[in-house]
SERO-4910 file (N, C-alpha, C, O; in steps of 0.05 Angstrom, whole numbers):
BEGIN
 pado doro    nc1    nc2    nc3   cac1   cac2   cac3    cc1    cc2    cc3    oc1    oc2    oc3
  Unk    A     17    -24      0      0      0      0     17     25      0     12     45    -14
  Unk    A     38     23     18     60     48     21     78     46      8     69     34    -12
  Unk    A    102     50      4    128     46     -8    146     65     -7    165     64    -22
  Unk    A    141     95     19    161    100     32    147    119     49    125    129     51
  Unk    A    166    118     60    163    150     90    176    178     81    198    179     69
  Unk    A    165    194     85    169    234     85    172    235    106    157    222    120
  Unk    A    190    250    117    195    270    137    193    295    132    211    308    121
  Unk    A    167    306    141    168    342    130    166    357    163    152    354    183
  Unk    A    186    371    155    200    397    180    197    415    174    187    420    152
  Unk    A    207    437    198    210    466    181    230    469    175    238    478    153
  Unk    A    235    466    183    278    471    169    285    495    180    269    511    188
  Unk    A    324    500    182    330    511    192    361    521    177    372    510    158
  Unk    A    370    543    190    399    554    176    412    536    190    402    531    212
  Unk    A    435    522    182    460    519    193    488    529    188    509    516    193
  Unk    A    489    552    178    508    566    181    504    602    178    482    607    169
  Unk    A    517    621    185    511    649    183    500    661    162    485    681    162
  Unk    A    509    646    137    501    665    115    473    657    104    459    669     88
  Unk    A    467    632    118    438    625    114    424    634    125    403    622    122
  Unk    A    423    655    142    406    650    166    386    669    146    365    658    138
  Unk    A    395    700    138    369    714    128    355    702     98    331    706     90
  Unk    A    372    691     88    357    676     57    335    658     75    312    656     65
  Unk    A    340    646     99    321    627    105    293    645    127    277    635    142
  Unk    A    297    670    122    284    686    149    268    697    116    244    693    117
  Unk    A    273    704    101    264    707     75    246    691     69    223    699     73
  Unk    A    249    665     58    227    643     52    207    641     79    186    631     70
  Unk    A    204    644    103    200    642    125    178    656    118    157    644    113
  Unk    A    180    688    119    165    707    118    154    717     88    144    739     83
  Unk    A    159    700     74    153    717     41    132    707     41    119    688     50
  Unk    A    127    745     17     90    753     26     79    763     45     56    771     41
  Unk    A     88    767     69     80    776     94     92    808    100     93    816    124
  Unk    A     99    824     80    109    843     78    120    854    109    111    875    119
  Unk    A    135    842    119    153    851    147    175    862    145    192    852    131
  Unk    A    178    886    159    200    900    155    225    890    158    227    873    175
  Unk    A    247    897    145    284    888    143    281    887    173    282    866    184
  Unk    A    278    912    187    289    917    213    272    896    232    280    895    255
  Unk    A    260    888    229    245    862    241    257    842    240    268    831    259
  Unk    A    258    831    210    278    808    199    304    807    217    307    790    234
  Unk    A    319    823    213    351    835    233    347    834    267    364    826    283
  Unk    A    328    840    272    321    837    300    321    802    302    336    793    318
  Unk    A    311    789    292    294    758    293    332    738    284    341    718    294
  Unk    A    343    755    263    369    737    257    392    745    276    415    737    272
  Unk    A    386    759    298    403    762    320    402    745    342    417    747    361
  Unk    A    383    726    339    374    703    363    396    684    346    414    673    359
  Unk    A    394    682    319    401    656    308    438    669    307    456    655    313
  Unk    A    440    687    301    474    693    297    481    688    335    501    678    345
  Unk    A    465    694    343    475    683    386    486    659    381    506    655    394
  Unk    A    479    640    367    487    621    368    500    603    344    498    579    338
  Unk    A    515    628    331    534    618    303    517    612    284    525    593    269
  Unk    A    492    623    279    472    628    257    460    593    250    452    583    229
  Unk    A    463    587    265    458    552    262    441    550    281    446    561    303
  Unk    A    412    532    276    397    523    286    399    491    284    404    480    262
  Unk    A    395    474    313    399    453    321    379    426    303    381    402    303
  Unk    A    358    446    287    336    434    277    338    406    251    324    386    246
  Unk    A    367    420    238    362    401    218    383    380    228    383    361    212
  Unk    A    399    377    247    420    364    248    396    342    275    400    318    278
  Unk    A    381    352    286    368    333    292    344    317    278    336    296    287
  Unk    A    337    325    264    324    318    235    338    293    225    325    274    216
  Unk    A    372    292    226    386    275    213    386    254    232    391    231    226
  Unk    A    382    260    252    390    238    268    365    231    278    364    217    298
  Unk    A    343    238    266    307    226    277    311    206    250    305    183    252
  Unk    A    321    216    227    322    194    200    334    171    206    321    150    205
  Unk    A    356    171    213    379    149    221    362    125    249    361    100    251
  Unk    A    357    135    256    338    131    292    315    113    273    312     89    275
  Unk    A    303    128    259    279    109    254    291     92    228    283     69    230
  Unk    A    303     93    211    311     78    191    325     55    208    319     33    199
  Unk    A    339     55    226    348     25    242    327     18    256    326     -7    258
  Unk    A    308     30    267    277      8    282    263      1    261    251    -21    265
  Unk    A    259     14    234    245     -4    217    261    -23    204    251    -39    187
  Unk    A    282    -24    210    304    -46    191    301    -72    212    288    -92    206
  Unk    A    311    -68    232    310    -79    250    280   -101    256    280   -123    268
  Unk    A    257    -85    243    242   -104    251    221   -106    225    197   -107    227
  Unk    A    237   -108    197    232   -120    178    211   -100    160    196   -110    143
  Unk    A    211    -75    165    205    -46    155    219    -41    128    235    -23    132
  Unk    A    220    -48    106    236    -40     85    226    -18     75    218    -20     52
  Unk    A    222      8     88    215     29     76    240     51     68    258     51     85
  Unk    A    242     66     49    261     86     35    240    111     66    216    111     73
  Unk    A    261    127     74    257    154     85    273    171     64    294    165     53
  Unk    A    253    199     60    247    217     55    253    238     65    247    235     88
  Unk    A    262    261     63    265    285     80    258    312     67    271    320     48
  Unk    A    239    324     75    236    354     67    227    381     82    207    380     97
  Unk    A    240    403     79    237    427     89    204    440     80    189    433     62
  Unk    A    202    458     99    184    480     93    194    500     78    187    509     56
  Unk    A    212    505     95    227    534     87    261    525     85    271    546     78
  Unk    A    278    509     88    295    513     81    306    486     78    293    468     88
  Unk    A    335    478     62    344    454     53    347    433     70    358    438     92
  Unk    A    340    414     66    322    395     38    301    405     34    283    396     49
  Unk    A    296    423     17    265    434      9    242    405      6    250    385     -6
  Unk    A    221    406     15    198    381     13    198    386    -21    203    364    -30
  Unk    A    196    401    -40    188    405    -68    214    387    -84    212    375   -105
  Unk    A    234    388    -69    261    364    -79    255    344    -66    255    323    -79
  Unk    A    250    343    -47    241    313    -35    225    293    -50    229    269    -56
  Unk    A    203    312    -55    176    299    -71    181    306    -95    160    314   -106
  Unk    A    208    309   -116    219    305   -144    231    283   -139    222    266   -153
  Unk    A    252    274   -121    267    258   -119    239    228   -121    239    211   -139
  Unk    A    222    229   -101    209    204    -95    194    201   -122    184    179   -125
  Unk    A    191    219   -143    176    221   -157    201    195   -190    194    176   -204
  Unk    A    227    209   -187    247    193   -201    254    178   -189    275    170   -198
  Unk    A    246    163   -162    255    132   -151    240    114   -160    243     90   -159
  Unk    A    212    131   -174    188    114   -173    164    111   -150    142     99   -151
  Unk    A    178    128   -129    149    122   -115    127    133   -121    124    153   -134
  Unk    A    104    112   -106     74    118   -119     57    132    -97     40    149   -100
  Unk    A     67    119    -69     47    121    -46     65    122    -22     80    104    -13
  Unk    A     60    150    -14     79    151     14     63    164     47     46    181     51
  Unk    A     81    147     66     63    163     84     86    190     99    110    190    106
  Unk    A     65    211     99     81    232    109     88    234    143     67    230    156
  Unk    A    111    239    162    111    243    181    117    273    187    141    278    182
  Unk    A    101    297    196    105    318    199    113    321    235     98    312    252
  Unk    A    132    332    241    149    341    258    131    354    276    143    372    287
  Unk    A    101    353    287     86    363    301     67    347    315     55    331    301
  Unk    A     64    349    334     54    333    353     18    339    364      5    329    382
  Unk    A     14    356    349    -21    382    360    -22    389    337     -5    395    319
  Unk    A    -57    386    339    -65    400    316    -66    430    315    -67    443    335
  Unk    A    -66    438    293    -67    471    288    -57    479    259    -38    470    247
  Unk    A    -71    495    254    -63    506    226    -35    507    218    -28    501    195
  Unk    A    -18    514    239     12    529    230     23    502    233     41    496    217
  Unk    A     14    481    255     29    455    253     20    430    246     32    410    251
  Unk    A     -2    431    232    -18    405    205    -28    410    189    -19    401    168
  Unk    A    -52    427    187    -69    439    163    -40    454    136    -35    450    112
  Unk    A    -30    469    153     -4    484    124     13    463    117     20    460     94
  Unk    A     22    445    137     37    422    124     27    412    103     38    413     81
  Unk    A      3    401    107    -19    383     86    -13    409     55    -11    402     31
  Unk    A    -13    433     64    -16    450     42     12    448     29     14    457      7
  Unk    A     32    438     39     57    451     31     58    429     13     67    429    -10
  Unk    A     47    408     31     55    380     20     42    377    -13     57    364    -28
  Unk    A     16    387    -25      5    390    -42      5    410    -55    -13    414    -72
  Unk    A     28    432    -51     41    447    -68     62    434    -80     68    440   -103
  Unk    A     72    418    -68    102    407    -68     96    393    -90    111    391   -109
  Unk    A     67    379    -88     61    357   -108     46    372   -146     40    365   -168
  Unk    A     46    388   -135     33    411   -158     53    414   -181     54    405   -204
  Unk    A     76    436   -160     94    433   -164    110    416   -181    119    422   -202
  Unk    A    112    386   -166    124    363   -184    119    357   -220    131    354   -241
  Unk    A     86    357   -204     67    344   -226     64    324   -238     70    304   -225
  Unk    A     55    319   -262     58    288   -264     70    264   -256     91    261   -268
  Unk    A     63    242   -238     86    230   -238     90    231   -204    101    212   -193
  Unk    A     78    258   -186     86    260   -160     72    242   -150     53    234   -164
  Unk    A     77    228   -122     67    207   -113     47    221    -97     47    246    -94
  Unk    A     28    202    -84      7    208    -71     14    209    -38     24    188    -30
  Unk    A     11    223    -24     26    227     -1     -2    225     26    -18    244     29
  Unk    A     -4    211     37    -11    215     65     -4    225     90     19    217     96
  Unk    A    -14    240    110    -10    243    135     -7    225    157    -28    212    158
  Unk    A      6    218    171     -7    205    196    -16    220    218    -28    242    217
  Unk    A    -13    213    229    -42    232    250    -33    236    272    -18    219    282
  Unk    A    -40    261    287    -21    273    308    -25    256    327    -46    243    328
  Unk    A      1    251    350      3    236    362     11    255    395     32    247    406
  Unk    A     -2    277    408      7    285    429     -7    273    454     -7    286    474
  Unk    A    -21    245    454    -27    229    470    -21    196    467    -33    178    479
  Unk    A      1    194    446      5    173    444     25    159    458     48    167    454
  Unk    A     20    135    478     37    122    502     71    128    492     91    128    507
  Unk    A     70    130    477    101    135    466    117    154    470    140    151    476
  Unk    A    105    175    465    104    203    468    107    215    489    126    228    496
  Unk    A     84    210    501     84    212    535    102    200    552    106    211    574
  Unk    A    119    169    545    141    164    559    167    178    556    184    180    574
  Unk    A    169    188    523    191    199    523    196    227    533    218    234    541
  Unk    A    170    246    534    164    269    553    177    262    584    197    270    595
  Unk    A    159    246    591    159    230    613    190    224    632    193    229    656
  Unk    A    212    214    613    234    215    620    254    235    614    277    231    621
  Unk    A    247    260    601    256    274    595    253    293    620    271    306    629
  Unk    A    233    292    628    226    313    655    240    298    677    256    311    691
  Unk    A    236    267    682    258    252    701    280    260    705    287    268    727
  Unk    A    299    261    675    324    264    666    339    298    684    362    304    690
  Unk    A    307    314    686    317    339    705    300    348    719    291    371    719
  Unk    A    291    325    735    298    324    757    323    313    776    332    319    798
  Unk    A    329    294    757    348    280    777    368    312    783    386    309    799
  Unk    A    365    334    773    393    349    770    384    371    803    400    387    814
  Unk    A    358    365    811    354    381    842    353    355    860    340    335    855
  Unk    A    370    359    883    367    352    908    346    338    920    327    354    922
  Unk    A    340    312    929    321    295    922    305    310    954    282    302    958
  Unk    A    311    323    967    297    335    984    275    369    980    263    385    994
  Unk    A    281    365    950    269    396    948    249    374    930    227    382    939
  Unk    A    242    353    912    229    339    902    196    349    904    181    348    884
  Unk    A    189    357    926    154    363    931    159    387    925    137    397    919
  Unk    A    182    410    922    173    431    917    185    447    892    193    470    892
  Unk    A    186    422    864    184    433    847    161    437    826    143    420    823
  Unk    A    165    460    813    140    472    791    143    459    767    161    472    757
  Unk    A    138    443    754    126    433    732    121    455    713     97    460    711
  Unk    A    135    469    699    126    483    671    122    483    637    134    496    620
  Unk    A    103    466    635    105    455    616    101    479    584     78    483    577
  Unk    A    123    492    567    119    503    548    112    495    519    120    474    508
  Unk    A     94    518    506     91    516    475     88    534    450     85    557    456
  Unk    A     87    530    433     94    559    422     63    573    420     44    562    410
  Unk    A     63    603    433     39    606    430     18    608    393     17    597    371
  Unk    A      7    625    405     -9    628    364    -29    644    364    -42    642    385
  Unk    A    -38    658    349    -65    678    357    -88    660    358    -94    641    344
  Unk    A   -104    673    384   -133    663    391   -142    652    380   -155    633    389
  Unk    A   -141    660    353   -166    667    327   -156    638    318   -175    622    315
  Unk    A   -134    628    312   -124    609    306   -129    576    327   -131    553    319
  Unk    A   -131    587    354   -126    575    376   -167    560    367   -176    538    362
  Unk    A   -175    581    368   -211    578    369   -213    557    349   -231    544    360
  Unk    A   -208    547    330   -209    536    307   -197    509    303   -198    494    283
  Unk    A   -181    502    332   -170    469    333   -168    466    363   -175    480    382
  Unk    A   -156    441    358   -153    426    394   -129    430    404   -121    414    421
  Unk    A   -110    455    395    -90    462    394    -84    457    430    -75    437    441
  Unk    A    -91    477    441    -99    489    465   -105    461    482    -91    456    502
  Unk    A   -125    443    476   -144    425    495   -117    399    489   -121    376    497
  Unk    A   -100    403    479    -84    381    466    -60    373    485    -52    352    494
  Unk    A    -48    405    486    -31    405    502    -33    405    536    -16    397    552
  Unk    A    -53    413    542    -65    408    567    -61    383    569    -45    376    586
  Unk    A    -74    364    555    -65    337    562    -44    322    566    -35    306    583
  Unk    A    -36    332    541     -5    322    545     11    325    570     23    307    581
  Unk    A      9    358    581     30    359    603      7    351    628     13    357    651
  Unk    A    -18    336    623    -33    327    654    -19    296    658    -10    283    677
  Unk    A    -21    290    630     -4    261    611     23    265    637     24    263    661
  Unk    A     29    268    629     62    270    637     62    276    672     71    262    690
  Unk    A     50    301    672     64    299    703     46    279    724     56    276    746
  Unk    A     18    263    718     10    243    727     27    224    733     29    214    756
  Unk    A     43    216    711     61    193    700     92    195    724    109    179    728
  Unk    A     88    221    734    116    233    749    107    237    770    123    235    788
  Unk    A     81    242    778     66    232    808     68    265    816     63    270    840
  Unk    A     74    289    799     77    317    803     53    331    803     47    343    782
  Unk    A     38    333    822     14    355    828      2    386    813    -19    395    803
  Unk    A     34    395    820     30    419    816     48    426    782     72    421    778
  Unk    A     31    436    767     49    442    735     19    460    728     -4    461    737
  Unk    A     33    472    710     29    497    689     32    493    662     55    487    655
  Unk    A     10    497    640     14    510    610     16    534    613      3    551    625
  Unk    A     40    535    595     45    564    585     53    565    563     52    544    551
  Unk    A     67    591    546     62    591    521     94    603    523    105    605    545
  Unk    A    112    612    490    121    625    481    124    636    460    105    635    444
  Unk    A    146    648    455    155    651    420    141    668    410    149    674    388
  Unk    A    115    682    419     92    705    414    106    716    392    130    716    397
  Unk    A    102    723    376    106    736    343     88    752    338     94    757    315
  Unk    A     73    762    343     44    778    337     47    806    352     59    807    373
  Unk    A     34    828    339     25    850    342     16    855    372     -3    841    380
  Unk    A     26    869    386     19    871    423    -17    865    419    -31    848    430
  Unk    A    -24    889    395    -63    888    402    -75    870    395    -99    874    392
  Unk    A    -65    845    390    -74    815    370    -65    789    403    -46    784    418
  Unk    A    -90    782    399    -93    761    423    -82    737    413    -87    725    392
  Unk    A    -65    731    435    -48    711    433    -58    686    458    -77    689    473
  Unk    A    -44    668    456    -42    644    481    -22    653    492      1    658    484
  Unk    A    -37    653    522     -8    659    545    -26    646    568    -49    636    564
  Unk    A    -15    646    590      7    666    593     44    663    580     53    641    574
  Unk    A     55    681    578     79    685    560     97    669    591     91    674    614
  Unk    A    122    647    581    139    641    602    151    657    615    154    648    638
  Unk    A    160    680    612    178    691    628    158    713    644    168    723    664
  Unk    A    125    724    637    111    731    656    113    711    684    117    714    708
  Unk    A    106    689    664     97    660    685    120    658    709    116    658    733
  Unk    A    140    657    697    165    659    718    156    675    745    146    668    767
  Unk    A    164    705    732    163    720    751    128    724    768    124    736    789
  Unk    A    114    714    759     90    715    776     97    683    795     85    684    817
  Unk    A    107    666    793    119    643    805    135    655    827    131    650    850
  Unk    A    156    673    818    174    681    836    158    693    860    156    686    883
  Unk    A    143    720    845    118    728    869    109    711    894    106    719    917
  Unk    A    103    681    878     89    669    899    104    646    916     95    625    926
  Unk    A    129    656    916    151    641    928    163    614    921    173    598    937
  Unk    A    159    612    890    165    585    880    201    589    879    210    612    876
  Unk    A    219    568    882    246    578    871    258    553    854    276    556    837
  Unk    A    246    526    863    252    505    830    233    507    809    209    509    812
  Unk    A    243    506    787    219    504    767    240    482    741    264    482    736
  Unk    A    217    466    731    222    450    708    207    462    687    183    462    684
  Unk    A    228    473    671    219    484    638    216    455    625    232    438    618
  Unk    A    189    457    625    196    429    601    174    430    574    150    428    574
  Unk    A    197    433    545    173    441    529    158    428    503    161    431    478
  Unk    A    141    414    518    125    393    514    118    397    491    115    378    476
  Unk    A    114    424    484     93    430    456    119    425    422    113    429    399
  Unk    A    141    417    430    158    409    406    171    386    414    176    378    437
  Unk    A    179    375    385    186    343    391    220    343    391    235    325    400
  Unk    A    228    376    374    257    368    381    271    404    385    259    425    382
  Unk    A    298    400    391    308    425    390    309    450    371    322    446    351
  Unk    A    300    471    372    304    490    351    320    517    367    332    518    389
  Unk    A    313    543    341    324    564    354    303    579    383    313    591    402
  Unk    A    275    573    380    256    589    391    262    566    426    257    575    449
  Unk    A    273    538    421    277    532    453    304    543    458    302    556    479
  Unk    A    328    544    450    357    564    454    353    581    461    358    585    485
  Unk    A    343    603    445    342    624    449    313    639    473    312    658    489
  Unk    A    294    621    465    276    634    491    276    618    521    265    630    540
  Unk    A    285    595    523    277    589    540    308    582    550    315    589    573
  Unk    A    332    566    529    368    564    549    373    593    550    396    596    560
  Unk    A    357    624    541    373    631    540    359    652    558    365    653    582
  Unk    A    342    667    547    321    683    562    309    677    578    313    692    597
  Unk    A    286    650    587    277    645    617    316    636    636    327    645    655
  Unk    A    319    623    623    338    628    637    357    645    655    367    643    677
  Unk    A    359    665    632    379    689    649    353    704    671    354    715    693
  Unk    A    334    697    654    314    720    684    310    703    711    308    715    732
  Unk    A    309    673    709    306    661    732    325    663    745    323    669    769
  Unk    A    350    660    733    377    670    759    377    693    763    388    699    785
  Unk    A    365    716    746    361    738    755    340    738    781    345    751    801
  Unk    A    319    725    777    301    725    806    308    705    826    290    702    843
  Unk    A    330    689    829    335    675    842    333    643    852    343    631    871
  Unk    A    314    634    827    302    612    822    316    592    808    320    599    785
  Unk    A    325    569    813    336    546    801    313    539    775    289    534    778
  Unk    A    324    541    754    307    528    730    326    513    717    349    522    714
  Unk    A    316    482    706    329    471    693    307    463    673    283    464    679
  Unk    A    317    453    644    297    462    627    303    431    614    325    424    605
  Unk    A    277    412    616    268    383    607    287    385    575    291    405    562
  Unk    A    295    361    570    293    358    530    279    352    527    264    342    544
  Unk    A    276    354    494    249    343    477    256    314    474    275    302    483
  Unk    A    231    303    455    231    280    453    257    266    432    268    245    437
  Unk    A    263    284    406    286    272    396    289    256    388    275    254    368
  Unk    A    307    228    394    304    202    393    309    180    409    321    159    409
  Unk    A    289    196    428    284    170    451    277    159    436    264    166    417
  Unk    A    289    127    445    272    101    436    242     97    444    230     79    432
  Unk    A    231    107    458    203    105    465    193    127    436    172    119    426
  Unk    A    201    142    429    187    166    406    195    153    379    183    159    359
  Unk    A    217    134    379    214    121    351    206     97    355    211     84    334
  Unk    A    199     86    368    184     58    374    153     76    364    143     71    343
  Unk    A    146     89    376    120    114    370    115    109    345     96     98    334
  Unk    A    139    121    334    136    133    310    129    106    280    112    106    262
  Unk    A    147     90    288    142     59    282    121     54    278    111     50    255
  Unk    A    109     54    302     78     42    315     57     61    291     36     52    282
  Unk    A     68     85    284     50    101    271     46     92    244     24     91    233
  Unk    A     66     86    236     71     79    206     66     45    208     63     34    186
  Unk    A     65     32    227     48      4    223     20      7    229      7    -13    225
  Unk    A     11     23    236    -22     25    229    -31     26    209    -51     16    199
  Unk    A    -15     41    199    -24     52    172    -20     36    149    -35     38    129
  Unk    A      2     17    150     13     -2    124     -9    -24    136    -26    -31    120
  Unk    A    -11    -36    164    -25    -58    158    -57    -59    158    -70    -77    149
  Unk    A    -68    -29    171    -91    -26    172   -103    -40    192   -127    -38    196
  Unk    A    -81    -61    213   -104    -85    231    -87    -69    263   -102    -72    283
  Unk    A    -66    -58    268    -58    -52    292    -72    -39    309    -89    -25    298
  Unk    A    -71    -38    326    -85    -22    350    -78      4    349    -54      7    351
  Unk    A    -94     27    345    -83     61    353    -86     60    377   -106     56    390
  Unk    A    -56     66    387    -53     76    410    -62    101    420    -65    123    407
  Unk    A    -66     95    445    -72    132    452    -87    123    483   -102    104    488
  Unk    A    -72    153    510    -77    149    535    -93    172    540    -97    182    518
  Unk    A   -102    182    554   -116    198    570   -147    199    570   -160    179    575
  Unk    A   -159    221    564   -189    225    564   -195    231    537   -216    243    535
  Unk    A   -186    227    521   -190    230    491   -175    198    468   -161    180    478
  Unk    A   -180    198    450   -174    165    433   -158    177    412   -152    201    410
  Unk    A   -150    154    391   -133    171    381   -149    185    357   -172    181    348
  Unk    A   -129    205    351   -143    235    332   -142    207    305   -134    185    301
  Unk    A   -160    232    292   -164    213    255   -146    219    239   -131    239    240
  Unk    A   -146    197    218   -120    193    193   -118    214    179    -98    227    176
  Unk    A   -150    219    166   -155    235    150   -162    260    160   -182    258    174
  Unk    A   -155    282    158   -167    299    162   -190    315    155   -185    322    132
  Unk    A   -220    327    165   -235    335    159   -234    362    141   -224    381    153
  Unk    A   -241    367    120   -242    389     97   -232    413    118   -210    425    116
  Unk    A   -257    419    141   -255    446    157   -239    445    181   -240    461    200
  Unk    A   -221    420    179   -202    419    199   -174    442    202   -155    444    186
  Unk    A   -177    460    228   -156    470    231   -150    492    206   -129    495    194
  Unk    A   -173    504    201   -170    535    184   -152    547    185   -139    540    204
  Unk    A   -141    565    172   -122    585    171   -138    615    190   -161    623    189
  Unk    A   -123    623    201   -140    640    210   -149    674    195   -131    689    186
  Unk    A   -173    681    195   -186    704    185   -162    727    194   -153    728    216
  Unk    A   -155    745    170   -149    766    179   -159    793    175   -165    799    152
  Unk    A   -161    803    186   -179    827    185   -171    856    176   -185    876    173
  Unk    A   -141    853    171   -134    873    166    -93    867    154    -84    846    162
  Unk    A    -80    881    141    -56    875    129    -43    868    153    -51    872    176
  Unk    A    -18    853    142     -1    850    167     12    875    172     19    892    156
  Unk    A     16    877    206     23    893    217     54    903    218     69    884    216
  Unk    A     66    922    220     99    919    204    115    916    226    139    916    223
  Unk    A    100    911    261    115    893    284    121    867    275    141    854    276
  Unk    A     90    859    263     87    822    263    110    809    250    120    818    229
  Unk    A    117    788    260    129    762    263    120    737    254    127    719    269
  Unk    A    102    725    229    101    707    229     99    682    247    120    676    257
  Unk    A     75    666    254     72    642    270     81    629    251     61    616    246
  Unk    A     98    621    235    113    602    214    140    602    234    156    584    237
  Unk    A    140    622    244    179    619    261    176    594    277    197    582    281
  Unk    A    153    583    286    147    566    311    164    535    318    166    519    337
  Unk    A    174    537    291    188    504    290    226    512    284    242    495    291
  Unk    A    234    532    275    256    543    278    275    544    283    288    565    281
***
């Protein structure tokens, strides 16, 4: 039925001179000012204009190409960008001259929402437009931010820091589970919001932790344009207020490292929590725990044999294959973009 796997990301610069050609495709069409652009490629030059995104990308390919070998998976993987190299539009030329006919896509997002499934699906069928004759037929698999897999590799990821506080301060740390925020308008229109709640109730159940928080970051939008918050580093300092001083950043709402966790959360919640006096140590993503490619596995054998069990824990089952026509809209805008705004496309980064 299948005859290979896609990996579609957003992609990322890995070196300086990429950084604004790739802040370019990012934002084109969105008429945002240079001096915006220059503001936004100063996060990525902090850290030698290289984002961590595609080099773990290489190593989620490698990770899952040995669990499907290993257990008799002869599938070809695939790799393609949003916005920067391996562009998905080469990806899906290449599968198109291997001969493939029928592939399933794995998109780098874990919640539904416009900016992280619905535009994939779009990119993915530009890509194929694009190709044209000849492009293969591409499927989704279906978000997985309640699937047992998922949740263990969250799961040990938050373990992993804890072990780094004093097993006597244990009852009195904060659980902060982050994600990238997104406007309201966007938020109203999927299970974006109701998704991630689960996930981090998922998780700190699983850690026996009481007390935890959603919160948001990465806000890109116009101050007068309603966003999801509260924003992390409000959250902090209203924490500090109430006499909290451990806190676990852990940010649930992405599956692997980019520039928007470096830079906002190793670098910015950070410097402000030692600024208020608070120990923060900040969870990893999922990556390639073996529990998230065993996951990921599990995803792509539902789908080839049609007879497996969908996994999925909490108060909800698992989400559908297909997606519904009015699933996860783009959101209405009411007026041009604003020449503050920031693109919610930065979110995977």
């Amino acid at each position: 039925m299948y005859d290979a796997i896609l990996l579609v990301s957003f992609g990322g610069p890995e070196k300086t001179e990429d950084v604004m050609p790739f802040l370019d495709n990012v934002t084109r069409g969105r008429n945002i000012p240079s001096e915006r652009l220059l503001e936004v490629a100063e996060h990525y030059y902090h850290f030698g204009g290289r984002s961590p995104l595609n080099e773990q990308n290489r190593a989620l390919v490698a990770a899952l190409k040995k669990d499907m070998s290993e257990r008799g998976i002869a599938l070809p993987i695939y790799w393609g960008n949003r916005n920067w190299q391996p562009f998905l539009v080469d990806a899906v030329r290449q599968m198109r001259t291997d001969g493939i006919e029928r592939a399933l896509a794995l998109v780098t997002s874990a919640y539904s929402s416009y900016s992280g499934c619905r535009q994939y699906r779009e990119n993915i069928a530009a890509a194929q437009a694009e190709v044209g004759h000849g492009a293969p037929r591409i499927d989704k698999l279906r978000v997985f931010y309640n699937h047992p897999g998922f949740i263990q590799a969250a799961t040990d990821r938050v373990r992993e820091a804890l072990a780094q506080f004093p097993a006597e301060d244990a009852g009195a740390i904060r659980l902060v589970s982050t994600a990238h925020s997104i406007p309201c308008s966007m938020a109203q229109t999927s299970d974006y919001e109701k998704q991630l709640r689960e996930t981090t109730r998922l998780a700190a159940q699983c850690l026996g932790m009481k007390h935890w928080d959603l919160v948001y970051q990465s806000r890109s939008g116009a101050p007068n344009q309603p966003w999801l918050g509260p924003d992390i580093l409000d959250y902090l300092r209203r924490l500090h207020g109430d006499g909290v001083k451990n806190v676990i950043v852990a940010p649930l709402g992405f599956v692997s490292d980019h520039m928007e966790i470096l830079y906002d959360l190793d670098h910015e919640a950070r410097e402000l929590a030692s600024s208020l006096g608070m120990k923060m140590v900040r969870a990893g993503t999922a990556g390639t725990h073996p529990a998230f490619i065993r996951m990921l596995r599990q995803l792509i054998g539902e789908r080839i044999s049609g007879s497996q069990p969908k996994l999925a824990v909490g108060f909800y089952g698992p989400n559908h294959d297909v997606c519904p026509a009015d699933c996860c809209p783009a959101p209405l805008r009411a007026d041009k973009p604003r020449a503050s705004e920031v693109p919610t496309a930065l979110q995977q980064s």
